[in-house]
C-alpha positions in Angstrom: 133.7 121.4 63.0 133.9 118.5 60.9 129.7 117.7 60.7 126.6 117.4 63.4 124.8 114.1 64.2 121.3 114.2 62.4 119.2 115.2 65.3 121.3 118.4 65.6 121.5 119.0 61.9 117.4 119.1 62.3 117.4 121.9 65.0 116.7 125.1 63.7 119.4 127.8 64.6 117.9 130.2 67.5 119.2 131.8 70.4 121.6 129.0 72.5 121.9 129.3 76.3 125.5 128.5 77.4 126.0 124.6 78.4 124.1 123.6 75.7 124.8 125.2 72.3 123.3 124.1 68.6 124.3 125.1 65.1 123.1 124.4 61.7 125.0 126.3 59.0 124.4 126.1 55.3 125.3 122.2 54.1 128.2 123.7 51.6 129.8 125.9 53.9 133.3 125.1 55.5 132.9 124.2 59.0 135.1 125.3 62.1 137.0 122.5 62.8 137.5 123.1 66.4 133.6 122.4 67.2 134.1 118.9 66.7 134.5 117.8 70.5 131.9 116.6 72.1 129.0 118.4 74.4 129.0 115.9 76.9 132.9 116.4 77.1 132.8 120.4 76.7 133.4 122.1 79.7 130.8 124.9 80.7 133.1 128.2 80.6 130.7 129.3 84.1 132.3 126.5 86.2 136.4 127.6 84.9 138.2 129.9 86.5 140.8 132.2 84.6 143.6 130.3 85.0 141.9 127.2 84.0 140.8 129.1 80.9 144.2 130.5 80.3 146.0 127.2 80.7 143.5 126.0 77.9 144.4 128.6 75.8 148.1 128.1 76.0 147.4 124.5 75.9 145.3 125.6 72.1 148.0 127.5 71.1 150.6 124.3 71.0 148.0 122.2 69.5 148.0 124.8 66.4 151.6 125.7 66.9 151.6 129.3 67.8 152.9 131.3 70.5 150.1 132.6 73.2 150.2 136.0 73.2 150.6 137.9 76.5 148.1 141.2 75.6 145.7 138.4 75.0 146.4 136.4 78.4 147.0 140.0 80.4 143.0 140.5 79.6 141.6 136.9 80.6 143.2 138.0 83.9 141.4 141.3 84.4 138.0 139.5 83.7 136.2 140.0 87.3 133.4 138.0 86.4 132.7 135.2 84.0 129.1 135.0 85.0 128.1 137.8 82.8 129.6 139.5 79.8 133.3 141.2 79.9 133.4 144.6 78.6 136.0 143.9 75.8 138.0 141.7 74.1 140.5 144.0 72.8 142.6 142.7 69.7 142.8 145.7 67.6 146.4 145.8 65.7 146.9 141.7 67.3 148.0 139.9 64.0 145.7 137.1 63.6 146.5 134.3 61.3 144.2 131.7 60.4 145.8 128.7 63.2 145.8 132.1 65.8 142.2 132.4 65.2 141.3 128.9 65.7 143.4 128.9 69.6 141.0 131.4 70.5 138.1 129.0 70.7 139.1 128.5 74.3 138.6 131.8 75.2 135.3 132.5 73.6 133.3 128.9 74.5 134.4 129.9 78.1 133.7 133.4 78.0 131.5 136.1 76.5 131.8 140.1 75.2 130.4 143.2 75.1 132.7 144.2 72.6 135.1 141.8 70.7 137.9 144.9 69.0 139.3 142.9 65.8 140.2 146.6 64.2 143.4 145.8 62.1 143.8 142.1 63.2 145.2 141.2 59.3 142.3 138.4 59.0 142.9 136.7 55.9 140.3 134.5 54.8 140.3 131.3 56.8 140.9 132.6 59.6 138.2 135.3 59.7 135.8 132.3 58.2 137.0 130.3 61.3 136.9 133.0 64.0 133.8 135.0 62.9 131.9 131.2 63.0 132.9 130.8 66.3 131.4 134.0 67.4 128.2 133.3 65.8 128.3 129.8 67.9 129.2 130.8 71.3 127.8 134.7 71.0 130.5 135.9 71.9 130.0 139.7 70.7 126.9 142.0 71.3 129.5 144.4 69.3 132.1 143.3 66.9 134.6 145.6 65.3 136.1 144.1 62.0 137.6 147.4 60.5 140.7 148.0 58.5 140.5 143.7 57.4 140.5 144.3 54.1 141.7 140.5 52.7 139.1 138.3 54.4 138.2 137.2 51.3 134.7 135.3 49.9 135.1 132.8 53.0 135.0 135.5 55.5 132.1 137.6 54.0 129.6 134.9 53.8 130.8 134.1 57.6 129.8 137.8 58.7 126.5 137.5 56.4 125.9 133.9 58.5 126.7 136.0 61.7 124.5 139.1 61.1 121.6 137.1 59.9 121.5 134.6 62.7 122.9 136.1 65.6 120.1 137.0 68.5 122.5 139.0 70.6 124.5 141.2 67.9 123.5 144.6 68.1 126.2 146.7 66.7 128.7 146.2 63.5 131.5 148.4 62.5 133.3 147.6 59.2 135.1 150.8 58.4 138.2 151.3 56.0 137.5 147.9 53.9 136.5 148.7 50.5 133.1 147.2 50.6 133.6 145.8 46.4 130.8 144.2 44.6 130.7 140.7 46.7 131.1 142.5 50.3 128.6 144.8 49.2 125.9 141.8 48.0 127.2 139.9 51.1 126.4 142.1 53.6 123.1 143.5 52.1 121.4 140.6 52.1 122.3 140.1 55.2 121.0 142.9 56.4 117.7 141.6 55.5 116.7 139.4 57.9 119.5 140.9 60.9 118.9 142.1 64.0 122.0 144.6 64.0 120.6 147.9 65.1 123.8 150.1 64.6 126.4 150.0 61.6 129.8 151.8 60.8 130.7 152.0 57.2 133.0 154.7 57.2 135.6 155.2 54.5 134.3 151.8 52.6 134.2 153.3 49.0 130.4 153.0 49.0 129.7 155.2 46.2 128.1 154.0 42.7 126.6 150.6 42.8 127.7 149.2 46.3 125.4 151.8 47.6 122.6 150.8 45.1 122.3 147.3 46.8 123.0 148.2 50.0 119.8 150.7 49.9 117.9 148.1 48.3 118.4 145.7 51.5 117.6 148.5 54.3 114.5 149.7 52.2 113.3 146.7 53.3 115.7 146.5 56.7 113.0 147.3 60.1 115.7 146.7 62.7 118.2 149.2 61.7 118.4 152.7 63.6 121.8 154.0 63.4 124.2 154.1 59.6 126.8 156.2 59.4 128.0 156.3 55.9 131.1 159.1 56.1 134.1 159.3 54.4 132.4 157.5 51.3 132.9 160.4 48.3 129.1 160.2 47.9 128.5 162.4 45.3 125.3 164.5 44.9 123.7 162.8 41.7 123.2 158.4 42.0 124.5 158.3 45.5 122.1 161.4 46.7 119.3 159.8 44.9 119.9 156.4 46.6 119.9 158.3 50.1 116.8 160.1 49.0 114.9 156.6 48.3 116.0 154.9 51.3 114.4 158.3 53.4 111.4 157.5 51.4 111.4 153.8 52.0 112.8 153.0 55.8 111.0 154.7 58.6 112.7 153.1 61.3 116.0 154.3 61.2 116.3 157.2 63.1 120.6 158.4 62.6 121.8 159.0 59.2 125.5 160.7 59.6 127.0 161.1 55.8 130.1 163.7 57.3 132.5 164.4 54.7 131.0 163.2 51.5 130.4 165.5 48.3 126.5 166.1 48.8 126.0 169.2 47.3 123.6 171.7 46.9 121.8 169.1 44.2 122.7 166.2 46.1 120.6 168.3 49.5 117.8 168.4 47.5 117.3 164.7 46.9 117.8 164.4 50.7 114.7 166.8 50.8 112.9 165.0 49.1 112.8 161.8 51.0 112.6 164.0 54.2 109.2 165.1 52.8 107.4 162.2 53.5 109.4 161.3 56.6 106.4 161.2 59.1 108.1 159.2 61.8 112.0 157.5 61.9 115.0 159.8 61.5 115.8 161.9 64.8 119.4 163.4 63.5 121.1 163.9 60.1 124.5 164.7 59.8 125.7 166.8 56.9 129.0 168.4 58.1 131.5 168.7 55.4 129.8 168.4 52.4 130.6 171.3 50.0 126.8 172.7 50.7 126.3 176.5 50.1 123.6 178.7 50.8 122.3 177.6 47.5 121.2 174.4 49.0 119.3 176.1 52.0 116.1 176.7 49.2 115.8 173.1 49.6 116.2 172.6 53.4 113.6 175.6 54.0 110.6 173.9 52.3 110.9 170.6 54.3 112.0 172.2 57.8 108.5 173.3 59.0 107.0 170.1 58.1 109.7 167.4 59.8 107.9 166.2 63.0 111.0 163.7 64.2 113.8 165.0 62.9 115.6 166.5 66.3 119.2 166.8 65.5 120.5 169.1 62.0 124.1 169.4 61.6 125.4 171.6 59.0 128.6 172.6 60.0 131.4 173.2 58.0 129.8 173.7 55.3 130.0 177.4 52.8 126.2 178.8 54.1 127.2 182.4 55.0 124.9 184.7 56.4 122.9 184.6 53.0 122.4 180.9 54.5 121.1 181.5 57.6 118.8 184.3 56.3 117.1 181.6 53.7 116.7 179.2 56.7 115.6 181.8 59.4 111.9 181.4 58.6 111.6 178.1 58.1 113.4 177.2 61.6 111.3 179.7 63.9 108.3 177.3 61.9 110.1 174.2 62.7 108.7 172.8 66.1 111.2 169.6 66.1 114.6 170.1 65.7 116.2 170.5 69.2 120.1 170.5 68.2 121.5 172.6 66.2 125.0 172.5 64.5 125.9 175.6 62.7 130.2 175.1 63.2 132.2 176.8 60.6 129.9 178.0 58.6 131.0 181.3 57.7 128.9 183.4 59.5 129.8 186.6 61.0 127.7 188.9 63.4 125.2 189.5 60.7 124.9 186.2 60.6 124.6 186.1 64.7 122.1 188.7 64.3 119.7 186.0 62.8 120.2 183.3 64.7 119.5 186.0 68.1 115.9 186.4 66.3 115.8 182.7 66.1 116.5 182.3 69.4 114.2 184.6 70.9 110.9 182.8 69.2 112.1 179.4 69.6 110.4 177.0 72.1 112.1 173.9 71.7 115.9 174.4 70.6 118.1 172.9 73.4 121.9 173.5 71.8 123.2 175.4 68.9 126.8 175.7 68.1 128.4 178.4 66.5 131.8 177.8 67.3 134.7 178.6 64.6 132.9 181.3 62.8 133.7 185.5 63.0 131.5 186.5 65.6 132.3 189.3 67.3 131.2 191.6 70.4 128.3 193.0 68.4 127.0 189.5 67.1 127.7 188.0 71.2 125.7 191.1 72.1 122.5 190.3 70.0 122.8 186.2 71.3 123.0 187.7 74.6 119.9 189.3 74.7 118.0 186.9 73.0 119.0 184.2 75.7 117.2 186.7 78.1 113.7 186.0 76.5 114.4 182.5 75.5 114.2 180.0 78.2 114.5 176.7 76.3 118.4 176.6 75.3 120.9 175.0 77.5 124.1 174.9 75.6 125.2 177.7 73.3 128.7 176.6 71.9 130.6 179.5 71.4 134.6 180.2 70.8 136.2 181.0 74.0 139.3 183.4 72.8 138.0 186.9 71.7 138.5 187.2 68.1 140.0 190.0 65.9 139.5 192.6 68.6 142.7 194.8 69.4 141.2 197.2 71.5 141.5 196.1 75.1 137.9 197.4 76.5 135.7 195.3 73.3 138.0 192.4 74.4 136.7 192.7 78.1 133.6 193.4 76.6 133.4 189.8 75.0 134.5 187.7 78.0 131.8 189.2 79.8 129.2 188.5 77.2 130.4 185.0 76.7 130.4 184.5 80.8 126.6 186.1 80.9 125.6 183.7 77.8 126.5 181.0 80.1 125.2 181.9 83.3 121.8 182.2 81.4 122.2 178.8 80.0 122.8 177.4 83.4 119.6 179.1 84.4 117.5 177.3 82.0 119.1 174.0 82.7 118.6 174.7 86.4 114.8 176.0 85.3 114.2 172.8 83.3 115.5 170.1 85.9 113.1 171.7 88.5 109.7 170.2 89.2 108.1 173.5 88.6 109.2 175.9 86.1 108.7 179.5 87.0 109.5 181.9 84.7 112.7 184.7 85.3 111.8 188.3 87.0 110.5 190.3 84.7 113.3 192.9 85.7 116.0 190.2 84.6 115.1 191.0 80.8 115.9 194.7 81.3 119.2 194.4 83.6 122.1 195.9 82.4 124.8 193.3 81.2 127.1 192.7 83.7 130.6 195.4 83.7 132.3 192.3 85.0 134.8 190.4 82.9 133.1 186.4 83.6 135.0 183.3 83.4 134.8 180.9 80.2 131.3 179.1 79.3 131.4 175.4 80.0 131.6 174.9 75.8 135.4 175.2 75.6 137.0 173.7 73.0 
């Protein structure tokens, strides 16, 4: 774009309708050349068909002297209708140079996205500056995937920032495997200030240590946000904890918080308390798979579980809690009237352990799913689950490994299929309970019926 008359340059930025678009960008920022034609002259994309847009796009591609690239022209074609959004413009892996970017202005001014894929695209800077502009101008993307770009350089991060803070359709941003450094970092947090983005991807970034620091600073303040996943970042469990222990404190509207395969910590888990103290209303589910917690850690989550009033998703799998684990939490969870999903894979627990969670079961109310797959429970730990499913009538998944384990003896192994096939059928029963208009509850005789001699087919939680 090489500049705007001074009646356009007056217009403040807001949400365009197609056929007439306006843009005011900051006055030192490089422009995208191809916005220079005029409006009365630019065609609206409704009134083109596909091979009308496609000959434009070939036509764009001589201009800047590349070859149009089939993938690219093979989806224009599958378009059915250009009257709303297409699903996705797929380009993940499509090499993308900066004079590549810029013959794509034909394809988004004509048509829009659900989901513009530009995972692996080798922006460098330019081009990304040129092509994420674009976006922002014809709103091309409610979702925009700019993963694995690592080199899009100054130019390209202030054209994201510009694209996250003015944008009124972008919902969703993933920006995984790019080391988020000190500018990306500053960049995108205060962006993130005034955006509308409701979901963000940040996986494998190298958030830890200050990139964190001023990224929790922006979303203290950050009311639109509800979803950050954060895993894959080696956030350790003393600054980075701390940091996710003050943005619990601060931000009530965000409601998922995955941090998977990070370094938490037992210390690092009872920062995260801390902020989930005074979590009255905001986060539904937190995701703490993989983080070298032990049962150590539990002290922590059992003083804060029966007085979380949101929080309806815990996952804790593969993480060291043994039995010890689930024995510090057992209290705390039959107080806990929230939490409706349960993650307890890999954990280390073994019938003892399954022992516990069968009490658990039997008092709870309000857990829909647990899953205990990929831990050592055996026939005498599916026999305790068993019976508890009997009194409880709330549960409708229990996620349990589907080939007996450690069992040599040919009768205990029938004796787990048909345990497993019983804990299904009275999962199905609840469901089937819970969907009716009126729940009655189970004959009284069911809770004393011998378990069925039987071997039953596999529960619907295979892996």
């Amino acid at each position: 774009m090489t500049g705007h008359t001074e009646e356009e340059a007056a217009r403040p930025f807001g949400k365009k309708c197609r056929g007439e678009k306006h843009v005011s960008f900051p006055p030192d920022e490089e422009m995208v050349s191809g916005f220079a034609e005029s409006r009365d002259t630019q065609r609206d994309g409704d009134s083109l068909t596909l091979t009308e847009i496609i000959l434009a796009y070939k036509q764009s591609c001589g201009k800047h002297r590349v070859e149009p690239k089939a993938e690219i022209q093979e989806q224009i074609k599958n378009i059915t209708c250009l009257y709303k959004r297409a699903r996705c413009f797929d380009l993940k892996g499509v090499h993308l140079d900066y004079h590549s970017c810029e013959s794509l202005e034909e394809i988004l001014k004509s048509v829009q996205f659900n989901l513009i894929n530009l995972q692996g695209a080798e922006l460098e800077e330019n081009g990304a500056s040129s092509l994420l502009d674009m976006i922002l101008y014809y709103e091309s993307a409610t979702h925009l995937d700019i993963s694995s770009n690592a080199s899009m350089g100054v130019s390209g991060w202030q054209a994201l920032a510009r694209l996250l803070k003015q944008s009124g359709c972008l919902w969703r941003l993933d920006a995984c495997n790019i080391p988020m450094l000190e500018y990306p970092a500053q960049a995108l947090s205060k962006a993130l200030l005034s955006s509308r983005l409701t979901e963000l991807h940040l996986e494998n970034t190298c958030l830890s240590g200050k990139p964190l620091f001023t990224l929790v600073g922006a979303l203290k303040k950050n009311s639109a946000l509800q979803e950050l996943y954060l895993c894959d970042n080696e956030l350790n469990s003393y600054q980075d904890a701390m940091q996710l222990g003050e943005l619990l404190k601060y931000n009530h509207t965000l409601k998922t918080l995955n941090l998977s395969n990070n370094t938490i910590s037992d210390t690092g888990l009872e920062e995260l308390c801390d902020g989930l103290r005074v979590q009255q209303s905001g986060l539904r589910t937190l995701v703490l798979s993989n983080n070298q917690i032990t049962h150590h850690g539990m002290t922590h989550l059992k003083r804060v579980l029966p007085y979380l009033r949101t929080l309806e998703t815990l996952d804790l799998g593969r993480n060291n809690l043994e039995n010890q684990g689930i024995h510090i939490l057992k209290e705390s969870l039959m107080m806990n009237r929230s939490i409706t999903q349960l993650s307890l894979a890999s954990v280390g627990i073994t019938c003892e352990g399954a022992v516990v969670l069968a009490e658990i079961l039997a008092e709870s109310r309000v857990l829909l799913s647990l899953d205990v797959r990929e831990n050592r429970i055996l026939t005498g730990g599916l026999m305790a689950l068993a019976l508890a499913l009997r009194i409880n009538h709330s549960v409708l998944q229990l996620d349990l490994d589907q080939n007996p384990k450690e069992e040599k003896d040919e009768f205990l192994i029938e004796i787990q299929k048909t345990l497993l096939s019983r804990i299904s059928e009275l999962c199905v029963a609840n469901a089937t309970a819970a969907s009716s208009a009126s729940v009655s509850p189970r004959d009284e005789e069911e809770t004393t019926a011998p378990l069925p001699s039987a071997p039953g087919a596999a529960t619907q939680t295979a892996d």
